[in-house]
C-alpha positions as CSV (number, residue, x, y, z in Angstrom):
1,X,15.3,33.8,39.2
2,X,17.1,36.8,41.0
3,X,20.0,35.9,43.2
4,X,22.6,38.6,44.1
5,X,26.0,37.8,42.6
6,X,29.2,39.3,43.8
7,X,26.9,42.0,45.2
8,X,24.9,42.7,42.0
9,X,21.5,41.9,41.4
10,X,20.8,39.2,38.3
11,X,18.2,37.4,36.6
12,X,19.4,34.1,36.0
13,X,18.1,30.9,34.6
14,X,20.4,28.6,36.3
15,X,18.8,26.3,39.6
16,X,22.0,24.7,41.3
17,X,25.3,26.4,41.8
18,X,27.5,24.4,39.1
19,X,24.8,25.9,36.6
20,X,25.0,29.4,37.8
21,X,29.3,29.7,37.0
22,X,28.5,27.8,33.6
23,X,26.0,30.4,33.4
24,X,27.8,33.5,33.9
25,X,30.9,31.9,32.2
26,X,33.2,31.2,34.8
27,X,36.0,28.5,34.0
28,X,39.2,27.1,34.9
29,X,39.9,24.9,37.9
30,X,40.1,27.0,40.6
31,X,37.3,29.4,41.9
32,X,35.8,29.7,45.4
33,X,32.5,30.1,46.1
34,X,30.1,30.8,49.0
35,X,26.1,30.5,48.9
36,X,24.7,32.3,51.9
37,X,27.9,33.6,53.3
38,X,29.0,29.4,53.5
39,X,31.5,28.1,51.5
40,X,30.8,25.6,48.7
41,X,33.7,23.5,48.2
42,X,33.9,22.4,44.2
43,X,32.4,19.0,44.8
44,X,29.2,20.5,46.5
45,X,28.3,22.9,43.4
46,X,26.0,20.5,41.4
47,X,24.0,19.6,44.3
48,X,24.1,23.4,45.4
49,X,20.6,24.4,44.5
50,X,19.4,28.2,44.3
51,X,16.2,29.9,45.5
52,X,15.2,33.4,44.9
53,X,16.9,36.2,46.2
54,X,20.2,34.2,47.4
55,X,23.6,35.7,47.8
56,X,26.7,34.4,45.6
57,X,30.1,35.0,46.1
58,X,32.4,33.4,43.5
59,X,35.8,34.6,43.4
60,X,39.0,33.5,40.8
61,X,42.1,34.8,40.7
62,X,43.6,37.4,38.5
63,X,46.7,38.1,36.8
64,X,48.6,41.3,37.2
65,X,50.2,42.5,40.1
């Protein structure tokens, strides 16, 4: 499936939200992420589910200053 992630294009195998960050590797405990421009609280991933051409936004914080 294509979705735009992060504002790149990518061909994915992954159907819900939860599957998508497991996916592309995301981990840790804290991330924010927003299907559609709407914000998926962490408890709403799994039953997120994806269709072609949707937008993801996941972001997680960095070190560095």
């Amino acid at each position: 499936m294509k979705l735009i992630v992060n504002g790149e294009a990518l061909e994915v195998e992954a159907t819900t939200l939860d599957a998508l960050l497991r996916e592309l590797d995301y981990e840790g405990g804290w991330l924010a992420t927003a299907l559609n421009g709407d914000v998926v609280p962490a408890a709403g991933r799994a039953e997120s589910r994806l269709s072609e051409g949707d937008r993801i936004e996941i972001l997680s914080p960095m070190q560095g200053g």
